[in-house]
Gaussian input, Z-matrix of N, CA and C with variables (Angstrom, degrees):
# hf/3-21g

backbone

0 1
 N
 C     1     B1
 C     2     B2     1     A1
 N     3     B3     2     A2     1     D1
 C     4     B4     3     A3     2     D2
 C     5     B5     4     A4     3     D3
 N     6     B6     5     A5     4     D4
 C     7     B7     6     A6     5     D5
 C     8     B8     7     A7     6     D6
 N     9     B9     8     A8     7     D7
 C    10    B10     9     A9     8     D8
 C    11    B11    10    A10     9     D9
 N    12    B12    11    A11    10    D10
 C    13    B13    12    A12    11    D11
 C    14    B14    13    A13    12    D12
 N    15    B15    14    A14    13    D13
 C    16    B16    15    A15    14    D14
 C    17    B17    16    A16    15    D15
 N    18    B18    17    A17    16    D16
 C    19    B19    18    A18    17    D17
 C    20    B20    19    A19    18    D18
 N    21    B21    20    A20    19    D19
 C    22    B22    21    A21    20    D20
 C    23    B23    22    A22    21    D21
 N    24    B24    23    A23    22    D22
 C    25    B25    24    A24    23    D23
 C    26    B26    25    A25    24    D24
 N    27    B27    26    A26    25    D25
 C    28    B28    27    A27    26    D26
 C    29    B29    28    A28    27    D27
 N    30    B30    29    A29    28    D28
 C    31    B31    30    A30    29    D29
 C    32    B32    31    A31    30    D30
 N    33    B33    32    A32    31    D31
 C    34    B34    33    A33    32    D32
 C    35    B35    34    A34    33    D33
 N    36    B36    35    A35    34    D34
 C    37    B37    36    A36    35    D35
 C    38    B38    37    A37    36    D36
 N    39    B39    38    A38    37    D37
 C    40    B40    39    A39    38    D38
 C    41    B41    40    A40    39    D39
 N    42    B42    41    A41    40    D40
 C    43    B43    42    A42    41    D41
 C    44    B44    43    A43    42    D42
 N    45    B45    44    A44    43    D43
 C    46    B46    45    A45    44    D44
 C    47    B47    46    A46    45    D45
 N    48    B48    47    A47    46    D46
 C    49    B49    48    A48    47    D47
 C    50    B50    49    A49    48    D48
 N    51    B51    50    A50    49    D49
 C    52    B52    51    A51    50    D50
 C    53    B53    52    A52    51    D51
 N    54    B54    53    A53    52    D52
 C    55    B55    54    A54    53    D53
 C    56    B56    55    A55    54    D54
 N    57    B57    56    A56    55    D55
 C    58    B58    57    A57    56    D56
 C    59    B59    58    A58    57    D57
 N    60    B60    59    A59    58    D58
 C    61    B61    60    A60    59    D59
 C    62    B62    61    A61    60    D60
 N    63    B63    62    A62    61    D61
 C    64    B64    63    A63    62    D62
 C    65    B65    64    A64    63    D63
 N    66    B66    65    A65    64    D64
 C    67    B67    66    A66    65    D65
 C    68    B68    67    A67    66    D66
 N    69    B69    68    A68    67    D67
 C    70    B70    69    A69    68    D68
 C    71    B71    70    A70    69    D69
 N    72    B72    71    A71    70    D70
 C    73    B73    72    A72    71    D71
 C    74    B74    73    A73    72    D72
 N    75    B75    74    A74    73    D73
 C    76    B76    75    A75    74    D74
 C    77    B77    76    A76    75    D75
 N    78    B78    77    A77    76    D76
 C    79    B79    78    A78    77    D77
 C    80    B80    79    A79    78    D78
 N    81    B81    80    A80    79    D79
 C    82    B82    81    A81    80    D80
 C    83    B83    82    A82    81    D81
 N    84    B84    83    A83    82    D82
 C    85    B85    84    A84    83    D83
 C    86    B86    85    A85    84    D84
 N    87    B87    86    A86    85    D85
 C    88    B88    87    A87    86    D86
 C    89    B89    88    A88    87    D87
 N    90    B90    89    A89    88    D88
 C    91    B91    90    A90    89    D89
 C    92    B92    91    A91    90    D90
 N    93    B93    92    A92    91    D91
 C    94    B94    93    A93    92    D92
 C    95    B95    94    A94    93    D93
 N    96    B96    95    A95    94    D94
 C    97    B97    96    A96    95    D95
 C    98    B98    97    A97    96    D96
 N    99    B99    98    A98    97    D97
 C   100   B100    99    A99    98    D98
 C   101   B101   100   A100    99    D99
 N   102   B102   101   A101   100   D100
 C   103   B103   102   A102   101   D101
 C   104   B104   103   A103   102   D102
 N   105   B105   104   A104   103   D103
 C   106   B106   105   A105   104   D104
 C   107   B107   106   A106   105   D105
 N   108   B108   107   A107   106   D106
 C   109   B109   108   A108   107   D107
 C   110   B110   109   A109   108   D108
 N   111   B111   110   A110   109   D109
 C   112   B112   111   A111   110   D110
 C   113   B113   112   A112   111   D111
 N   114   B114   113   A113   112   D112
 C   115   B115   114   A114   113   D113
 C   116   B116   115   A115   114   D114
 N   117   B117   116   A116   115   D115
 C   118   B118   117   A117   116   D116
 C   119   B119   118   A118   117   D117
 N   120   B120   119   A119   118   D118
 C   121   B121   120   A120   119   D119
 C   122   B122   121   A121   120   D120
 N   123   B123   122   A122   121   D121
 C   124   B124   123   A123   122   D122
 C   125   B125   124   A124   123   D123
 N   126   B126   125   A125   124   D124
 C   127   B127   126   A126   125   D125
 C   128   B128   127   A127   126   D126
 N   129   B129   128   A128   127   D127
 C   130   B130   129   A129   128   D128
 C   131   B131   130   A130   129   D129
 N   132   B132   131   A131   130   D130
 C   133   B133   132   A132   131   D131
 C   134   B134   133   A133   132   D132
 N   135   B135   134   A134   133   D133
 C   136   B136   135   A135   134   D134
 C   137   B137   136   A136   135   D135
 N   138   B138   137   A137   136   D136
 C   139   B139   138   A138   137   D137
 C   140   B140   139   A139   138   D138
 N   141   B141   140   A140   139   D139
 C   142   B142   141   A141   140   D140
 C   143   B143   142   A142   141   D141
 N   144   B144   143   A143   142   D142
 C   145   B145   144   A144   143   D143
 C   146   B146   145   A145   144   D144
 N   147   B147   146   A146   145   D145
 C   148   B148   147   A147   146   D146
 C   149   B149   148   A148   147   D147
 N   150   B150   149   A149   148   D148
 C   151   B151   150   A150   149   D149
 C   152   B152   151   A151   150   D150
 N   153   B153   152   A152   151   D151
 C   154   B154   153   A153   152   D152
 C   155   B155   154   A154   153   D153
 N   156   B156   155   A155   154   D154
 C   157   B157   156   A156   155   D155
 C   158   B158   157   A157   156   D156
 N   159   B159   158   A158   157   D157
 C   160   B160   159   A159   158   D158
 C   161   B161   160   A160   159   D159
 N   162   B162   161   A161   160   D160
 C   163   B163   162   A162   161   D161
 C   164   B164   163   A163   162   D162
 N   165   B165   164   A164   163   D163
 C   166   B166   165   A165   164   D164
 C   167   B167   166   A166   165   D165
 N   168   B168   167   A167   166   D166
 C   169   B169   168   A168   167   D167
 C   170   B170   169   A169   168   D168
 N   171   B171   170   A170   169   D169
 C   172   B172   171   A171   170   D170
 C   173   B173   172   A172   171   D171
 N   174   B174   173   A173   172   D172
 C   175   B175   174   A174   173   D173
 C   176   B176   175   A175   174   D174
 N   177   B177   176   A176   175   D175
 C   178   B178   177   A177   176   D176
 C   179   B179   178   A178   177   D177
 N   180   B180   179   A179   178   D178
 C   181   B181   180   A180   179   D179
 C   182   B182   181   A181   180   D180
 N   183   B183   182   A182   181   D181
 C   184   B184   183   A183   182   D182
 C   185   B185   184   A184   183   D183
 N   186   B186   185   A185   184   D184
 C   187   B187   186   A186   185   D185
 C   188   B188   187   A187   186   D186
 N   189   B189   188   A188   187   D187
 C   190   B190   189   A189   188   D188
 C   191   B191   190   A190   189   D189
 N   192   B192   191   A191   190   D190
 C   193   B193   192   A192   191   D191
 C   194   B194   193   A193   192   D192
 N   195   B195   194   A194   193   D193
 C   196   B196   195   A195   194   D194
 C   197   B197   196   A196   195   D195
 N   198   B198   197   A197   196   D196
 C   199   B199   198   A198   197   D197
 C   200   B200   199   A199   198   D198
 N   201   B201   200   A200   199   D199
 C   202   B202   201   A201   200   D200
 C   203   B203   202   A202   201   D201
 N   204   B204   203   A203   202   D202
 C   205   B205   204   A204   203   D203
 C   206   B206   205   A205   204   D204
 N   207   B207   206   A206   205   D205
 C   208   B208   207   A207   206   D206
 C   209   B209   208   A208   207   D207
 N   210   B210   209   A209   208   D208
 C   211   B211   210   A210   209   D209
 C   212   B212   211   A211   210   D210
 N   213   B213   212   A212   211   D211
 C   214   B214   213   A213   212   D212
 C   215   B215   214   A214   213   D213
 N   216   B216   215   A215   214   D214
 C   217   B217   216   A216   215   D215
 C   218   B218   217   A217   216   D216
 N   219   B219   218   A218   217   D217
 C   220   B220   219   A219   218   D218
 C   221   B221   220   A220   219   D219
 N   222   B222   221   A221   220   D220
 C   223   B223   222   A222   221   D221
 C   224   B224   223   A223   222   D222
 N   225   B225   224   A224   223   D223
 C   226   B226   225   A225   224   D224
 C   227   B227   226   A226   225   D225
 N   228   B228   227   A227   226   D226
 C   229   B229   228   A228   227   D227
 C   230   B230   229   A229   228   D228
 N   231   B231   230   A230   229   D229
 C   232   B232   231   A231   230   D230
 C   233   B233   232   A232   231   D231
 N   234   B234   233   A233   232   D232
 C   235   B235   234   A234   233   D233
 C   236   B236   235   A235   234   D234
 N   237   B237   236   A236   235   D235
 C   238   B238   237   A237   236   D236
 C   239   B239   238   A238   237   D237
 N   240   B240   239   A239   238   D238
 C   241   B241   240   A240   239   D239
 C   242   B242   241   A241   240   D240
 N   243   B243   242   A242   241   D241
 C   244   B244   243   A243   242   D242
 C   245   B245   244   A244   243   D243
 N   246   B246   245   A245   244   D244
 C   247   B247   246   A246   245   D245
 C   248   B248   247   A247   246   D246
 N   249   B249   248   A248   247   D247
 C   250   B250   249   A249   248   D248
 C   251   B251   250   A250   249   D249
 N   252   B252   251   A251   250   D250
 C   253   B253   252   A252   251   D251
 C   254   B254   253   A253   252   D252
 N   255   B255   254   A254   253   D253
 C   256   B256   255   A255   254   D254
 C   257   B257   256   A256   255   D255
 N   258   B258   257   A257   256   D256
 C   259   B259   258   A258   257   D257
 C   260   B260   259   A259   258   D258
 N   261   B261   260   A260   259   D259
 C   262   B262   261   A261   260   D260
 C   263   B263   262   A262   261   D261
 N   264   B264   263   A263   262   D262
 C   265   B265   264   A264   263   D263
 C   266   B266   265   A265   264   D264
 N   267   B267   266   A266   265   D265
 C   268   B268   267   A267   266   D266
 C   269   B269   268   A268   267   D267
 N   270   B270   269   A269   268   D268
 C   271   B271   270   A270   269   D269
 C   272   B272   271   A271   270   D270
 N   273   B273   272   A272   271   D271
 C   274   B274   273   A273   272   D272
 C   275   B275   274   A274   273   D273
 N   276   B276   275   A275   274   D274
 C   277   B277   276   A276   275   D275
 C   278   B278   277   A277   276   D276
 N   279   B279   278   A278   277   D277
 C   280   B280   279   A279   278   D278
 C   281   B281   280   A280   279   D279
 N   282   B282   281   A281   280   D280
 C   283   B283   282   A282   281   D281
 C   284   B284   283   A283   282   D282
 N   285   B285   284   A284   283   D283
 C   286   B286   285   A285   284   D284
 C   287   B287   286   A286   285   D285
 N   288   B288   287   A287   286   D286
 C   289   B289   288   A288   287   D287
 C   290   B290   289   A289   288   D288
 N   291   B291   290   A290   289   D289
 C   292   B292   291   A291   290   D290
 C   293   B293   292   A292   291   D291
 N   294   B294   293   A293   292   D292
 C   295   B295   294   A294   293   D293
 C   296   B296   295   A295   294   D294
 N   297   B297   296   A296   295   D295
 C   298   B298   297   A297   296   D296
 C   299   B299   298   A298   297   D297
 N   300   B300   299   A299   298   D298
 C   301   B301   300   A300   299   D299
 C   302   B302   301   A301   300   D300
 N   303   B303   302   A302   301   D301
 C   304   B304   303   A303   302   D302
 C   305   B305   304   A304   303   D303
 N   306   B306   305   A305   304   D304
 C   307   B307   306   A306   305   D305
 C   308   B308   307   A307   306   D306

   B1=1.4399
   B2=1.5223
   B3=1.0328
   B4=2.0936
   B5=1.6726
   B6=1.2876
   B7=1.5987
   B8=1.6520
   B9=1.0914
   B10=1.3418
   B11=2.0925
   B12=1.0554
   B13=1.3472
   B14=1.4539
   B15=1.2029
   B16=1.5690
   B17=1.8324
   B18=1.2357
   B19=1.7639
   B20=1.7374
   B21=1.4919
   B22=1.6441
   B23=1.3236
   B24=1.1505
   B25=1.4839
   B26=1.3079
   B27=1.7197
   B28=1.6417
   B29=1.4635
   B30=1.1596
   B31=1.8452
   B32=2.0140
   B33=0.9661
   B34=1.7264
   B35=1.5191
   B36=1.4787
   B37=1.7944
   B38=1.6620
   B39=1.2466
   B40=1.7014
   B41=1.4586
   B42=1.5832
   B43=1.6364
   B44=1.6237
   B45=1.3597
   B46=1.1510
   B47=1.8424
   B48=1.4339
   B49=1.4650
   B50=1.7178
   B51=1.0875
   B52=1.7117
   B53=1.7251
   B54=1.3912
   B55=1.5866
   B56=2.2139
   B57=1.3242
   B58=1.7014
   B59=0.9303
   B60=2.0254
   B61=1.1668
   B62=1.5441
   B63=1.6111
   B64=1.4536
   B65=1.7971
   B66=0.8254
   B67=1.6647
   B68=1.8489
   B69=1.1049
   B70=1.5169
   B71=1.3517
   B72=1.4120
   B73=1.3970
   B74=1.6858
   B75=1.7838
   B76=1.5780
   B77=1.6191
   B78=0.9811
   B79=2.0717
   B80=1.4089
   B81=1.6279
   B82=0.7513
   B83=1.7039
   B84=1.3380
   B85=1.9377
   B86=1.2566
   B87=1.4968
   B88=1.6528
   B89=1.1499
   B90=1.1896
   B91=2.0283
   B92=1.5395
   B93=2.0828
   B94=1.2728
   B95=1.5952
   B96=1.8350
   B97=1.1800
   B98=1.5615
   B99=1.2624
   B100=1.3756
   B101=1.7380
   B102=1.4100
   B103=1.7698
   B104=1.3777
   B105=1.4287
   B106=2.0463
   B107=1.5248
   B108=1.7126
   B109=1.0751
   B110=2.0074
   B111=1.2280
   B112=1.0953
   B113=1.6008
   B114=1.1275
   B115=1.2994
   B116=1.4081
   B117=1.4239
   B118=1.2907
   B119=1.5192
   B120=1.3605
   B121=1.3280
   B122=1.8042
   B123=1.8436
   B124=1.6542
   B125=1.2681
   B126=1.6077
   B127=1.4037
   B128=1.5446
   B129=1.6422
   B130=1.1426
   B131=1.5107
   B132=1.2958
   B133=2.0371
   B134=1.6458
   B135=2.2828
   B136=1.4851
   B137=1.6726
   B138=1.2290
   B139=1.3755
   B140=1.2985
   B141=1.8915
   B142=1.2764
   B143=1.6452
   B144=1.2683
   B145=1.1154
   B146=1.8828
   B147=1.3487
   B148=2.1113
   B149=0.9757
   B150=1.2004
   B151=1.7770
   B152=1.9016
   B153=1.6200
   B154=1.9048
   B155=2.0245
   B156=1.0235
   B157=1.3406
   B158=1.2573
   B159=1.3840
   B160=1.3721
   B161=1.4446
   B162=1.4228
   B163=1.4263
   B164=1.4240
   B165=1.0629
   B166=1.5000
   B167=1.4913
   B168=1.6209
   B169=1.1890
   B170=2.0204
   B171=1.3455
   B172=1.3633
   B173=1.6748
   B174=1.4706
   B175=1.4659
   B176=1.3192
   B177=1.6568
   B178=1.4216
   B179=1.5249
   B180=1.6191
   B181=1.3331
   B182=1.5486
   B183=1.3078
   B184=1.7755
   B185=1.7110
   B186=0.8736
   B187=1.8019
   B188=1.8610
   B189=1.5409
   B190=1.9756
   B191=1.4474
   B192=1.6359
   B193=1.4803
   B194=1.6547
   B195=1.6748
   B196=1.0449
   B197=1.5165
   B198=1.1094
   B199=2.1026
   B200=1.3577
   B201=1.0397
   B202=1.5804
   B203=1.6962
   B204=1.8876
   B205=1.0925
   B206=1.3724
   B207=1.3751
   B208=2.1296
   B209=1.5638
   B210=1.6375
   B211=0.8725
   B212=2.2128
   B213=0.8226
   B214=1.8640
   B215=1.5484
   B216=1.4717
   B217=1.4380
   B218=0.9813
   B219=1.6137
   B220=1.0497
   B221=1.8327
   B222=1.4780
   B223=1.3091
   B224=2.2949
   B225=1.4503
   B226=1.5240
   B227=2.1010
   B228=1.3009
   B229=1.9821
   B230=1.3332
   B231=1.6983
   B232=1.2515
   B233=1.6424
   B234=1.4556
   B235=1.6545
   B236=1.3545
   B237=1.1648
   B238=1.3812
   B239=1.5393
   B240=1.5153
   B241=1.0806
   B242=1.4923
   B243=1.0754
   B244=1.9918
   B245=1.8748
   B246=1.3390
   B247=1.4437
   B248=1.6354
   B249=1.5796
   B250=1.7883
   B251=1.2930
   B252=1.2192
   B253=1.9263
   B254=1.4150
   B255=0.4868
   B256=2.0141
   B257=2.2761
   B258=1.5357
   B259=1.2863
   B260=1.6517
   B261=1.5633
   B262=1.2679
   B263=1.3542
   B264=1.5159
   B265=1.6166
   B266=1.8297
   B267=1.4832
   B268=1.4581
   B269=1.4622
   B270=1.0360
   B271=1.9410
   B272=1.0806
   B273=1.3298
   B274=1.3842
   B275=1.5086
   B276=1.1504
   B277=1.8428
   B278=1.7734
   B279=1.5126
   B280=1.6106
   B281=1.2121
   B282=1.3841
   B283=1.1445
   B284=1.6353
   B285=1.4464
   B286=0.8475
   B287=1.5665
   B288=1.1600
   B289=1.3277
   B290=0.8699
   B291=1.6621
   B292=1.1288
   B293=1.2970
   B294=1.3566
   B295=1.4227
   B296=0.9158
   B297=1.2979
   B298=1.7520
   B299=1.4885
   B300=1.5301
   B301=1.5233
   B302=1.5927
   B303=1.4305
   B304=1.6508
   B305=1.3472
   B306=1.4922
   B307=1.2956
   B308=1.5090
   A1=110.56
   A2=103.95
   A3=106.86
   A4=86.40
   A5=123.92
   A6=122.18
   A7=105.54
   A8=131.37
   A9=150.38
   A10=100.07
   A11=119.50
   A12=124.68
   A13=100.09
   A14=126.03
   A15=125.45
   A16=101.53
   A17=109.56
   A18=108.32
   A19=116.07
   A20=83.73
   A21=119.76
   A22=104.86
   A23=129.24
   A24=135.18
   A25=132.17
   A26=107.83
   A27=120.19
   A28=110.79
   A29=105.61
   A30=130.49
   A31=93.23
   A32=108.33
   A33=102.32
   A34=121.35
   A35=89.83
   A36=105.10
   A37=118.93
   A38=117.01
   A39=114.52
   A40=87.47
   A41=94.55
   A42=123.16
   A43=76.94
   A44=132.35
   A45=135.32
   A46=77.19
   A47=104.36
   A48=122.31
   A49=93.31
   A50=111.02
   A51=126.68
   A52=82.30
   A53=109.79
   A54=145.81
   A55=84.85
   A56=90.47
   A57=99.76
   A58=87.56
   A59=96.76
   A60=101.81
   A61=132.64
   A62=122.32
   A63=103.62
   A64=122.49
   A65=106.93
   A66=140.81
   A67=103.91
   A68=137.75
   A69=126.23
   A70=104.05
   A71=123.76
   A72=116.44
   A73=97.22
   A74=101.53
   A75=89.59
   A76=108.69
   A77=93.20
   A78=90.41
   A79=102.05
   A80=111.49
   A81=113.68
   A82=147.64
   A83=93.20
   A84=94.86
   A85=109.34
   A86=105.77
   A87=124.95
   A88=100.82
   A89=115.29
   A90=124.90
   A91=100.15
   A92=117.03
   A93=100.38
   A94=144.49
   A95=108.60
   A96=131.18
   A97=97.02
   A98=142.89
   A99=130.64
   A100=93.18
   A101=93.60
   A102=109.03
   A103=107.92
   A104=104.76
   A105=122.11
   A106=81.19
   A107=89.61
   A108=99.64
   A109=140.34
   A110=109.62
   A111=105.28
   A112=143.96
   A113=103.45
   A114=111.36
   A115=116.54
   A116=122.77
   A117=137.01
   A118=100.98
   A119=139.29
   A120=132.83
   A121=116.24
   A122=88.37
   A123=120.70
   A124=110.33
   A125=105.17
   A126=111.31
   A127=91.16
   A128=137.71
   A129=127.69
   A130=114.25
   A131=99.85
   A132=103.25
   A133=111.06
   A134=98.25
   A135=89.33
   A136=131.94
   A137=112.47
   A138=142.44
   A139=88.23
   A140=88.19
   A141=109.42
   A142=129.24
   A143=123.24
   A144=133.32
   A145=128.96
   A146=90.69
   A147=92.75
   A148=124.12
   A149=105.75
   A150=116.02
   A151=90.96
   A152=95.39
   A153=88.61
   A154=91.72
   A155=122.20
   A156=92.03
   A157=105.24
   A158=128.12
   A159=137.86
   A160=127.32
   A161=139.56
   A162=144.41
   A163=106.43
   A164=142.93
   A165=128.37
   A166=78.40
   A167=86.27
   A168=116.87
   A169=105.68
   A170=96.22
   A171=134.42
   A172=103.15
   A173=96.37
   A174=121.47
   A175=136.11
   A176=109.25
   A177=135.88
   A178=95.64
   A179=124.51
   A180=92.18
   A181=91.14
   A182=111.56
   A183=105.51
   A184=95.39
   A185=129.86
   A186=137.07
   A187=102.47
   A188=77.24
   A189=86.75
   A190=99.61
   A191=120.56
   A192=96.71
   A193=110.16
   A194=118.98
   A195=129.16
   A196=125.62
   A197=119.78
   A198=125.02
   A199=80.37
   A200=139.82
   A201=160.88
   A202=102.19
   A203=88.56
   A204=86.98
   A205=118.03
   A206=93.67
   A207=110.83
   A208=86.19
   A209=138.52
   A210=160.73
   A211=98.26
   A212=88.62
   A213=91.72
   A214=99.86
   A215=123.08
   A216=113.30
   A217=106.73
   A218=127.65
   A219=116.25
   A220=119.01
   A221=99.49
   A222=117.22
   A223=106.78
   A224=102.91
   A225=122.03
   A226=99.72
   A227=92.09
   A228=73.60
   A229=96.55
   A230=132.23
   A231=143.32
   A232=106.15
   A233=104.92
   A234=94.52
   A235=128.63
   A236=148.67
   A237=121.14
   A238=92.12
   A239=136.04
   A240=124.00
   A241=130.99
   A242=129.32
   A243=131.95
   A244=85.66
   A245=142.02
   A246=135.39
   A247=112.03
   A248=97.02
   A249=108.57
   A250=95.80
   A251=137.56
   A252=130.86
   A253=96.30
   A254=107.55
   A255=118.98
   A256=105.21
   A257=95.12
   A258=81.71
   A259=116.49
   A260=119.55
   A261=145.00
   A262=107.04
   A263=109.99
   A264=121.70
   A265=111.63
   A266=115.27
   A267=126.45
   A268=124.53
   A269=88.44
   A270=114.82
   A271=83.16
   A272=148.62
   A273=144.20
   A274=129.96
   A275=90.21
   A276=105.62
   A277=90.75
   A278=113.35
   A279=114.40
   A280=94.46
   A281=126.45
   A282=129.91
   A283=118.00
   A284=132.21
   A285=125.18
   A286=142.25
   A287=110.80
   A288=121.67
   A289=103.22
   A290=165.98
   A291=167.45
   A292=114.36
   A293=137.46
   A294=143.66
   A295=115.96
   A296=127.53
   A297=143.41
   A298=87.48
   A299=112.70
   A300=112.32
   A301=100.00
   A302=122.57
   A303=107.79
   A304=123.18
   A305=109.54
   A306=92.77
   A307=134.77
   D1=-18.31
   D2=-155.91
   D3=-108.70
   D4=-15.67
   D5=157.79
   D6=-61.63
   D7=-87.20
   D8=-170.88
   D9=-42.75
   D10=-24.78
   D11=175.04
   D12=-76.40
   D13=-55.71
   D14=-160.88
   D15=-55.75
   D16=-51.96
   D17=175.74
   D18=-21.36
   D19=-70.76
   D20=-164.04
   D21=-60.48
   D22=-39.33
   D23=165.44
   D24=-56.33
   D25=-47.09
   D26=169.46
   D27=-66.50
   D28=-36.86
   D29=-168.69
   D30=-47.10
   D31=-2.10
   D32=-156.48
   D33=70.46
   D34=163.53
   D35=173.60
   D36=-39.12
   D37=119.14
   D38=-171.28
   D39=-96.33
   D40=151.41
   D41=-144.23
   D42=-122.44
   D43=154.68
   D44=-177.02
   D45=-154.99
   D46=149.20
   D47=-173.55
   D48=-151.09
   D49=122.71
   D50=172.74
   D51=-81.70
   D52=131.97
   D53=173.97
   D54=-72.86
   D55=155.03
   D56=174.23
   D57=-106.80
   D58=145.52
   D59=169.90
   D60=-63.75
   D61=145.03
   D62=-179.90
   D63=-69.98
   D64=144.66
   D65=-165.00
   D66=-72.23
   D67=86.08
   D68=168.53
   D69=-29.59
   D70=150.48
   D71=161.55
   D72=-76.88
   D73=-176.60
   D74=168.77
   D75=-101.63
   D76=30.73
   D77=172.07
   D78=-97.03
   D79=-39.22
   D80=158.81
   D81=-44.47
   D82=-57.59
   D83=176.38
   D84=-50.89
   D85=-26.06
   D86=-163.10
   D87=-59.16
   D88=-69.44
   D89=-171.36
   D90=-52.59
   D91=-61.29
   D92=178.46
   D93=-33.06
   D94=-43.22
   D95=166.97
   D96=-66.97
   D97=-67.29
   D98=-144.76
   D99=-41.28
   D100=-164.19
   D101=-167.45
   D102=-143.56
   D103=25.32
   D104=170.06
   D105=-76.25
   D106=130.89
   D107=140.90
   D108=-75.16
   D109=-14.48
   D110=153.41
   D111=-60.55
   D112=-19.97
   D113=-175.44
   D114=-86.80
   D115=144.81
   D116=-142.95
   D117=-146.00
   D118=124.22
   D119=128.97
   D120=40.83
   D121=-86.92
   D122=175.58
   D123=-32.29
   D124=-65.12
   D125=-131.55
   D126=-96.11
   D127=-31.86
   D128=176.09
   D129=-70.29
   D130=-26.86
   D131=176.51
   D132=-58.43
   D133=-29.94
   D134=165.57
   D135=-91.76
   D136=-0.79
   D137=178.95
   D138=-43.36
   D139=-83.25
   D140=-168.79
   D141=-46.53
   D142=-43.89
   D143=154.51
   D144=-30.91
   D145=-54.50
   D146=156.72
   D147=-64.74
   D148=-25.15
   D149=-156.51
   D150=-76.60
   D151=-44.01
   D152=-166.18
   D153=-75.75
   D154=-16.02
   D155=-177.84
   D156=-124.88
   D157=38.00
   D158=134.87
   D159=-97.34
   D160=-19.33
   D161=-143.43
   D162=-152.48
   D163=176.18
   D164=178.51
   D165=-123.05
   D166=-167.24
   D167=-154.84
   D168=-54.33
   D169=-53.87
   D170=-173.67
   D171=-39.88
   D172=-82.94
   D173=155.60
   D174=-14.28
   D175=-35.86
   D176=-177.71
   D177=-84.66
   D178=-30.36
   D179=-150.49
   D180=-123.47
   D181=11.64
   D182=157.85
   D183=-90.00
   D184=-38.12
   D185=-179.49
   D186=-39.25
   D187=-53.51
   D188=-165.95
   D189=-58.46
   D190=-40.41
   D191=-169.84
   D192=-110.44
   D193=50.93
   D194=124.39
   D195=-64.94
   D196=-23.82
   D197=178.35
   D198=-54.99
   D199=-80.70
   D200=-140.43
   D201=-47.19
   D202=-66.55
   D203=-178.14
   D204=-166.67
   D205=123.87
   D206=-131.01
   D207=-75.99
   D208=-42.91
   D209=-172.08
   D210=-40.18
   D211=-37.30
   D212=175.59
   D213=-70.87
   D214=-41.46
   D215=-172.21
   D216=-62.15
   D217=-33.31
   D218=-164.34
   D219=-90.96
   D220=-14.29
   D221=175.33
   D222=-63.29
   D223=-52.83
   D224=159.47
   D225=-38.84
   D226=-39.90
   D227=-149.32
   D228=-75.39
   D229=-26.61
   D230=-162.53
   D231=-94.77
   D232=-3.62
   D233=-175.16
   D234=-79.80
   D235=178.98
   D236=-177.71
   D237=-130.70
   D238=23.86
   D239=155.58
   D240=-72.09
   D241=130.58
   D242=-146.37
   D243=-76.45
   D244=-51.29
   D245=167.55
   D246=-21.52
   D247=-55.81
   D248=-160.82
   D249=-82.01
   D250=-37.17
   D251=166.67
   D252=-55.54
   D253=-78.89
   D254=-169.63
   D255=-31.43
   D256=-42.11
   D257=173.61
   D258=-93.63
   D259=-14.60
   D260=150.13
   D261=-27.00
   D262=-83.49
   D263=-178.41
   D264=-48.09
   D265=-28.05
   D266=179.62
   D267=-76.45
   D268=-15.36
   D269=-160.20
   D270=-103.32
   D271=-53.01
   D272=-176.54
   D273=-83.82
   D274=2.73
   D275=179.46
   D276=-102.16
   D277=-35.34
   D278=-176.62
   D279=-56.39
   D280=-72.91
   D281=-157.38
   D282=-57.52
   D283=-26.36
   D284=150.74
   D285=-68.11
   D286=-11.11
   D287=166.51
   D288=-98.27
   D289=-29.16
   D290=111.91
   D291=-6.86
   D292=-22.37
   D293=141.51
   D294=-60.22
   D295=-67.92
   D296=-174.05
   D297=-41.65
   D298=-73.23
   D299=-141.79
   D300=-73.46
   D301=-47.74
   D302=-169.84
   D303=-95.87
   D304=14.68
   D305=175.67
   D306=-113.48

């Protein structure tokens, strides 16, 4: 034991850094708050998780307040502005990998 000490000692002063805590995405808080009963802890921590590496930042946070009020997604899917397809077509690639992966 008093071998393996001598290293660690010469090595200099050990620096210990507390990790930050991790961050919900906001698709995430989104599902937590919604009032589905499906949703779980688990499964929005995995929501959220596609969501940040499917959607940008932006993307995430018109998404999040579809929970609220799903009625906008659907306002997005019917629009004929080329922006709102474009995040339409994105939103729907989330959601399919977001099946695949958490369920």
């Amino acid at each position: 034991m008093k071998l393996l000490l001598i290293p660690l000692l010469c090595a200099g002063p050990l620096v210990i850094v507390p990790s930050a805590p991790v961050q919900a995405s906001t698709v995430e808080r989104a599902c937590r708050q919604s009032d589905r009963s499906a949703s779980s802890p688990s499964l929005c921590r995995c929501i959220g998780k596609v969501a940040k590496a499917s959607l940008s930042s932006s993307e995430q946070r018109t998404v999040a307040k579809w929970f609220d009020d799903p009625h906008q997604a659907q306002v997005i899917r019917q629009s004929d502005s080329r922006s709102d397809e474009r995040l339409w077509l994105r939103y729907k690639a989330f959601g399919e990998r977001a099946a695949r992966t958490c369920s």
